[in-house]
FIKEKE-360481 format. One record per residue: z negated, x negated, y negated of N, C-alpha, C in turn; residue number from 1; residue in three letters. Coordinates in Angstrom, 3 decimals, m for minus. Each point is the difference from the previous one (the first is absolute). Last residue first. Layout:
BEGIN
{{Z X Y} {Z X Y} {Z X Y} NUM "ala"};
...
// end
This chain:
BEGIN
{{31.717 10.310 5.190} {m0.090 m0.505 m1.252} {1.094 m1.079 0.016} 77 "unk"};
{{m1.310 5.007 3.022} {0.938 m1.565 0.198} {m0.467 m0.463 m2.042} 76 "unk"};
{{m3.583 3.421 2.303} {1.610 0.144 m0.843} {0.446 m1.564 0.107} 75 "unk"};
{{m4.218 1.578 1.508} {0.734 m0.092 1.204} {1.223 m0.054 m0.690} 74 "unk"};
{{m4.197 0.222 m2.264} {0.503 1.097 0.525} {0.887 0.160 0.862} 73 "unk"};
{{m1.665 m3.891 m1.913} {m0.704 0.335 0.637} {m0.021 1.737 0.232} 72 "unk"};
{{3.950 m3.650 m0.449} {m0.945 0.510 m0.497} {m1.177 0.501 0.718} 71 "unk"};
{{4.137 m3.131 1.788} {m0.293 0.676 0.012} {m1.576 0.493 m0.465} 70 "unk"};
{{2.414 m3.726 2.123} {0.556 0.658 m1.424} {0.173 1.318 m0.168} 69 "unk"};
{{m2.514 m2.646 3.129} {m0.280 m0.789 m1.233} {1.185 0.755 m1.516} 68 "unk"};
{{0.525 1.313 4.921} {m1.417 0.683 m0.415} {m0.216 m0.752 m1.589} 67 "unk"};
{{3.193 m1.856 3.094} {0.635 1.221 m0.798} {m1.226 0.829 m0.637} 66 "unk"};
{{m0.980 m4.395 1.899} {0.504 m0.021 m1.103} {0.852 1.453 m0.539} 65 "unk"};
{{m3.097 0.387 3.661} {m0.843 m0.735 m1.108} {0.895 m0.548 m1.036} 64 "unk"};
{{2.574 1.561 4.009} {m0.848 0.962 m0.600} {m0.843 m0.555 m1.090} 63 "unk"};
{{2.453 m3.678 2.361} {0.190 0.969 m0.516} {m0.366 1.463 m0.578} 62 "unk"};
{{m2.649 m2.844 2.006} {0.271 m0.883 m1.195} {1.317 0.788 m0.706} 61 "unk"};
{{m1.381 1.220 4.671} {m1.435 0.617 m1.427} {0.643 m0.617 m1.366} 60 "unk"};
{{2.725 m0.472 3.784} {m0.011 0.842 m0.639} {m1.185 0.165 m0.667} 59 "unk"};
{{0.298 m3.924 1.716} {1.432 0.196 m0.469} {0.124 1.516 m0.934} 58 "unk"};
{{m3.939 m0.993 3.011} {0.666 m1.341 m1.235} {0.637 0.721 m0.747} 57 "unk"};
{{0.770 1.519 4.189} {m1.314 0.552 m0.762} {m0.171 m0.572 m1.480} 56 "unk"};
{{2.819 m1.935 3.312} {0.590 1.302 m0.756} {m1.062 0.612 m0.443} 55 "unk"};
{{m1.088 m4.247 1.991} {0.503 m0.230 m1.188} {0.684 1.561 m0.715} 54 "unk"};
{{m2.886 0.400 4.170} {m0.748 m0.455 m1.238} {1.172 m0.216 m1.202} 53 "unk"};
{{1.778 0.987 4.024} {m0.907 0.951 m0.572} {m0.529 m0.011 m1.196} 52 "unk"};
{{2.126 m4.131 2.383} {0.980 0.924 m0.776} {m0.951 1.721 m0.348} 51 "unk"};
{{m3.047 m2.596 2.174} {0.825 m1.216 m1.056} {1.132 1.171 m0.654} 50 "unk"};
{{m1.567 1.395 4.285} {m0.611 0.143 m1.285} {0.007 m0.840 m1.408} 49 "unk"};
{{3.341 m0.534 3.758} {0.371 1.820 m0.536} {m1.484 0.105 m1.374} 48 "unk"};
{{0.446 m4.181 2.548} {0.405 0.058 m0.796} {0.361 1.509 m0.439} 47 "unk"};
{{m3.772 m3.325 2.104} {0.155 1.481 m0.211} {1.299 0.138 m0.671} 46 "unk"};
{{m3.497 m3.887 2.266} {1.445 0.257 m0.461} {0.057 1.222 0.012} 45 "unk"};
{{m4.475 m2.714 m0.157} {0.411 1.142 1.130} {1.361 0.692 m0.621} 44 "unk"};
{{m1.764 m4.536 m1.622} {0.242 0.535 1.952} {0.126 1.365 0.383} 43 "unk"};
{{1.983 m1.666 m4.475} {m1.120 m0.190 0.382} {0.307 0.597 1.289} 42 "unk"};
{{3.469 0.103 m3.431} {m0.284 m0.832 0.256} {m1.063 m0.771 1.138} 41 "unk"};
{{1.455 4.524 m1.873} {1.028 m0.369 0.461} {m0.072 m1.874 0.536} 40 "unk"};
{{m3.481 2.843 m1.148} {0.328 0.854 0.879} {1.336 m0.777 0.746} 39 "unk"};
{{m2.479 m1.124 m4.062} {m1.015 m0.242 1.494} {1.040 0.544 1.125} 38 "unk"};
{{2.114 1.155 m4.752} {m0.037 m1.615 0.678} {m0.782 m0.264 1.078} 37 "unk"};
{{m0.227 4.189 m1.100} {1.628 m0.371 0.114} {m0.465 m1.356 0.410} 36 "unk"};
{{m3.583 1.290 m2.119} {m0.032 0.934 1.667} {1.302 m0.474 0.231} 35 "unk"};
{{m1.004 m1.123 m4.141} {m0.289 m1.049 1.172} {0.458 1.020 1.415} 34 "unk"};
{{1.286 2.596 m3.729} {0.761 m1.447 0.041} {m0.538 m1.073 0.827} 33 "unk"};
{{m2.738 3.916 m0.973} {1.071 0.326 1.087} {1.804 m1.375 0.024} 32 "unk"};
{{m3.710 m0.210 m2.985} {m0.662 0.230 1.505} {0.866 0.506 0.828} 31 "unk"};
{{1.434 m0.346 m4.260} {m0.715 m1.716 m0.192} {m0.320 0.644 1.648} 30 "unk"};
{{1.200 3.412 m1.985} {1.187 m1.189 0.476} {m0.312 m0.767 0.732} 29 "unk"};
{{m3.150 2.804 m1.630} {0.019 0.776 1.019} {1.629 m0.929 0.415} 28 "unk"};
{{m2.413 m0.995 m4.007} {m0.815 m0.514 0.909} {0.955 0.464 1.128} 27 "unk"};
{{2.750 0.862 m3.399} {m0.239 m1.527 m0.015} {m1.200 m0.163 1.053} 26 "unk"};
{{m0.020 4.209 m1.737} {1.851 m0.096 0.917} {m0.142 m1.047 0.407} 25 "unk"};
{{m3.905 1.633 m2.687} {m0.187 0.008 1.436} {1.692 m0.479 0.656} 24 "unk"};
{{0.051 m1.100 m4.372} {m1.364 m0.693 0.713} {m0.145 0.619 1.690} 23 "unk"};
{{3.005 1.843 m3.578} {0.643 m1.290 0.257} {m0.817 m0.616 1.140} 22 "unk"};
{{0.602 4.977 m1.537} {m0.714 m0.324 m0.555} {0.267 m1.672 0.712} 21 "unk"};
{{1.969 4.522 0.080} {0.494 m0.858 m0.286} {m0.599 m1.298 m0.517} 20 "unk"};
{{m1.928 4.851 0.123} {1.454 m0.188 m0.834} {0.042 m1.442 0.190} 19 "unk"};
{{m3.436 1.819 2.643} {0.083 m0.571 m0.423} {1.093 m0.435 m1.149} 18 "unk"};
{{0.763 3.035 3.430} {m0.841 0.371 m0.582} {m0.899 m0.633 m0.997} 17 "unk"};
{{3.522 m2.077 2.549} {0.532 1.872 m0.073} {m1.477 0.254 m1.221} 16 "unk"};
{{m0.381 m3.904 2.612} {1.328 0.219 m1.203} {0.061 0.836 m0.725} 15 "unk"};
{{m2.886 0.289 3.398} {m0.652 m0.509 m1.062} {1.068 m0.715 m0.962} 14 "unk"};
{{1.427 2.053 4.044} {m1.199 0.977 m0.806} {m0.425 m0.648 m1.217} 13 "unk"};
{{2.330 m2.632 3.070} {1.692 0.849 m1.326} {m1.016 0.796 m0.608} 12 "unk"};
{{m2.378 m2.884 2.886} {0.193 m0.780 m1.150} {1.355 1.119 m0.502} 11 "unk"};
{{m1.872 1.484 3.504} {m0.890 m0.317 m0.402} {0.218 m0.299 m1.444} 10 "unk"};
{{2.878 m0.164 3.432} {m0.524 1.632 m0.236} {m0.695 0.123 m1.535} 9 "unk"};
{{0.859 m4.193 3.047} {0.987 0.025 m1.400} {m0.280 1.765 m0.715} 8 "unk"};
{{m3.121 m1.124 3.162} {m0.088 m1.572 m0.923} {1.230 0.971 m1.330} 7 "unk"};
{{0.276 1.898 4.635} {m1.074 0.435 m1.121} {0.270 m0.726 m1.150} 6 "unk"};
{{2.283 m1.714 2.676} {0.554 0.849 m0.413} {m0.826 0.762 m0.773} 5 "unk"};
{{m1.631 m3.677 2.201} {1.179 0.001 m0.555} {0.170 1.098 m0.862} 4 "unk"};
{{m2.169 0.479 3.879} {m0.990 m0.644 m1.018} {0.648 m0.151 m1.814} 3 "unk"};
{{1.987 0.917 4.324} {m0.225 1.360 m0.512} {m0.754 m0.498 m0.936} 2 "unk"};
{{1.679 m3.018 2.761} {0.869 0.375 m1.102} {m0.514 1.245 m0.713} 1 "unk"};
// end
């Protein structure tokens, strides 16, 4: 799970600093959306990392849409 979590670390930095940019949010889903499914479906059953992975998800996609409204001085638009 620590893998994980980086992963989502990872993807709010490049929210964050990226103003919101669509492409890395969508790869770093897209991979942490199989990791959920291998995890919850496949032989080696994981479900705490499955649920890891989807709140990660969950929050980069949030941050990347509050980041989307928002200038490049950081002023709400």
């Amino acid at each position: 799970m620590l893998v994980i979590k980086l992963a989502g670390l990872v993807g709010v930095g490049l929210a964050v600093f990226g103003r919101g940019r669509w492409a890395p949010t969508a790869a770093l889903a897209r991979g942490l959306g199989w990791v959920a499914v291998a995890r919850l479906t496949g032989d080696a059953l994981s479900v705490p990392t499955a649920v890891a992975a989807i709140v990660a998800v969950l929050v980069v996609v949030g941050v990347t849409l509050r980041e989307r409204g928002h200038d490049a001085h950081g002023r709400r638009v």
